[in-house]
C-alpha positions in Angstrom: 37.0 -41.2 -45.2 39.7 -43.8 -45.5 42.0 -41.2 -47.1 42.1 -39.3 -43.8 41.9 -42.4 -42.0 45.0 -43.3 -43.3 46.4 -39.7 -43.0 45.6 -40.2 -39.2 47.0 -43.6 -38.8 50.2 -42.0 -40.6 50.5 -39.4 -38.3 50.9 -41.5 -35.4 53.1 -44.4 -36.9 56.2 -45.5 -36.0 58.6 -44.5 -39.0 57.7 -41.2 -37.8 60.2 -41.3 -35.2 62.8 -42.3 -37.8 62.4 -39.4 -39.8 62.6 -37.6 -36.6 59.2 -35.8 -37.0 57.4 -34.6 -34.0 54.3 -35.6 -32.8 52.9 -32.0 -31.8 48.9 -31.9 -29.7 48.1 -29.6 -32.3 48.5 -31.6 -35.0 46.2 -34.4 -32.7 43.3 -32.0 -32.4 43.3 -30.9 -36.2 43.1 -34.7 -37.5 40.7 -35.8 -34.7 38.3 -32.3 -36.0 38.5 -33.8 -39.1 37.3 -37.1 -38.3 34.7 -35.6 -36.3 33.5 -34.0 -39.6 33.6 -36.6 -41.7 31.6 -38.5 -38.9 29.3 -36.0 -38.4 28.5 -36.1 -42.7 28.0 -39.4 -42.6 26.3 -39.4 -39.0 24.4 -36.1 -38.9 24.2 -35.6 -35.2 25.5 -39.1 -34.6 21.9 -40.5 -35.3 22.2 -44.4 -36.2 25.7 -44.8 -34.2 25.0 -46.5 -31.1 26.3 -44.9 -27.6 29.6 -47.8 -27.9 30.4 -47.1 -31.0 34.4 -46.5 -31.1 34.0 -43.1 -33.1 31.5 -41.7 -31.2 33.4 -42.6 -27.8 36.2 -41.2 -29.1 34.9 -38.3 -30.3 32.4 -37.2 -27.3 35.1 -37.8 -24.5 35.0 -35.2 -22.2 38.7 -33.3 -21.9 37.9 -33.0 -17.7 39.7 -36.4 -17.1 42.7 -35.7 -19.0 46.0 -34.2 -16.7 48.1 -32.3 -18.6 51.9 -32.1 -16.5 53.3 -28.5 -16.6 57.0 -28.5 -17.2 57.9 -26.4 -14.6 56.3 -29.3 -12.5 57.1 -32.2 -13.9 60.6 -34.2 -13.9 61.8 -37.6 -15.8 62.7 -40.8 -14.4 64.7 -43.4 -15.6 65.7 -46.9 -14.5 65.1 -45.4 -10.9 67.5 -42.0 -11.8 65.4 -38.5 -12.1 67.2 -36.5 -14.7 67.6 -33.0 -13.9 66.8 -30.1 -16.3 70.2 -28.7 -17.8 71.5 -31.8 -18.4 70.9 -33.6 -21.4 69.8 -37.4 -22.1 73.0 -39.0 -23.0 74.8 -37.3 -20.0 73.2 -39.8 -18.0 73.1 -43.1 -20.5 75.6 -42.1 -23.2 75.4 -41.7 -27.0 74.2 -45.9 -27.9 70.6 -45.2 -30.0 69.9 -48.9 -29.6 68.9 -48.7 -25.9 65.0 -48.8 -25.2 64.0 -47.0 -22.0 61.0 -46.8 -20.3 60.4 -42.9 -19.2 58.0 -41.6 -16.4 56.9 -38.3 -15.9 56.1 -37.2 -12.7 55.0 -34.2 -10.3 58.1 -32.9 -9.3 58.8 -33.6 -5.5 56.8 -36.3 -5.3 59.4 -39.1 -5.2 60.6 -41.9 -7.8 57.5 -43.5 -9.5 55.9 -47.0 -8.4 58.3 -50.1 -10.6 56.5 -52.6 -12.6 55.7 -55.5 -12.3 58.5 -58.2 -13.6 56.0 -61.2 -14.2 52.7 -60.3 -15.1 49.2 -61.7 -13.3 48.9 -64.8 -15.2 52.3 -65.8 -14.9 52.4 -65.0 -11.2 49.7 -66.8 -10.4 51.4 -70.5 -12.0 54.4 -69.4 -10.0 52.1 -69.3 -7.2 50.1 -72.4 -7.6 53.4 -74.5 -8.3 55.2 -73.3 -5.1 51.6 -73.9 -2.8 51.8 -77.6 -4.1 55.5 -78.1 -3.7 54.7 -76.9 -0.2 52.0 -79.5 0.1 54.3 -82.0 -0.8 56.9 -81.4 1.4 54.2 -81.6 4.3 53.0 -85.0 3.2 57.1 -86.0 3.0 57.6 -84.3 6.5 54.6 -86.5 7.9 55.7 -89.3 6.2 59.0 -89.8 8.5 57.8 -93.5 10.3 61.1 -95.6 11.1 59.0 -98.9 10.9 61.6 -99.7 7.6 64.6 -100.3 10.2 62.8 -103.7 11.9 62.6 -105.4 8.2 65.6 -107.6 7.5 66.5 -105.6 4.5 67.9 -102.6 7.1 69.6 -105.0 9.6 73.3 -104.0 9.1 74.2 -107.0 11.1 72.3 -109.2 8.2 74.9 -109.7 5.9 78.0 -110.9 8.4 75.0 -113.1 9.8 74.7 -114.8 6.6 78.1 -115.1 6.3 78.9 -117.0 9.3 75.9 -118.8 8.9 73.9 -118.0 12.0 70.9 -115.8 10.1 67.8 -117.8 11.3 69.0 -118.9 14.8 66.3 -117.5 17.1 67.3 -118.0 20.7 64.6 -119.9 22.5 62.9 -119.6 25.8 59.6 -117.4 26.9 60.1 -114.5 29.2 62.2 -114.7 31.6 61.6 -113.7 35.7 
């Protein structure tokens, strides 16, 4: 069981693409019959393997759900371009092997695919919570505009030639006047 296990894994890995070896449905279906043989050995009829088991989930899944795109209905999009049939990939991008895209396929005719997101929901949520409270801030600030400041001495702009000449206490007498 773990030599097929690791046949499967290996069939799927990533240095695949560097040896430039396809990835083909066929090839999908044979190894996942094969680990539904060796399950079914060591499971006859799945007894003992609970309904959430990962195996057996993977294994039972109905095929109605999956969508398989036709190619004579189906186009590519790319950084918001759709590439047309005859032409090839680096028509569009150029000959640089170092670029990572992210490729859509779609129903043709039925217009450029939805972007993603640039932060994810965690992320904009702090942006969020920081920009509420800088908002609450600014409110407190806004109602915090009193001009009871300019009657201390401190703001009279008069204060300091006062001083100077001497005449900073001099309070001119008398009640009100008629």
């Amino acid at each position: 069981m773990l030599e097929e296990a690791m046949k499967g894994k290996q069939l799927i890995h990533k240095t695949q693409i560097d040896r430039k070896v396809c990835l083909t449905f066929e090839a999908i279906e044979h190894q996942l019959d094969i680990f539904k043989g060796l399950t079914m050995m060591a499971y006859p009829g799945y007894h003992g393997l609970g309904d959430w088991e990962p195996i057996r989930v993977i294994l039972e899944e109905e095929d109605d759900h999956v969508e398989l795109l036709e190619t004579a209905k189906t186009t590519l999009w790319i950084v918001s371009k759709e590439l047309q049939p005859p032409k090839l990939f680096r028509d569009y991008f150029g000959a640089n092997e170092k670029s990572k895209f992210v490729v859509k396929l779609v129903a043709r005719g039925s217009g450029a695919p939805s972007r993603e997101p640039v932060v994810d929901g965690e992320t904009h949520k702090a942006m969020m919570q920081f920009y509420h409270r800088k908002q609450e801030e600014q409110k407190v600030l806004e109602e915090d505009n009193e001009d009871q400041y300019m009657n201390s001495p401190w703001a009279d702009n008069k204060n300091m030639k006062a001083q100077m000449h001497g005449t900073g206490e001099i309070k001119w007498g008398g009640g009100p006047r008629m």
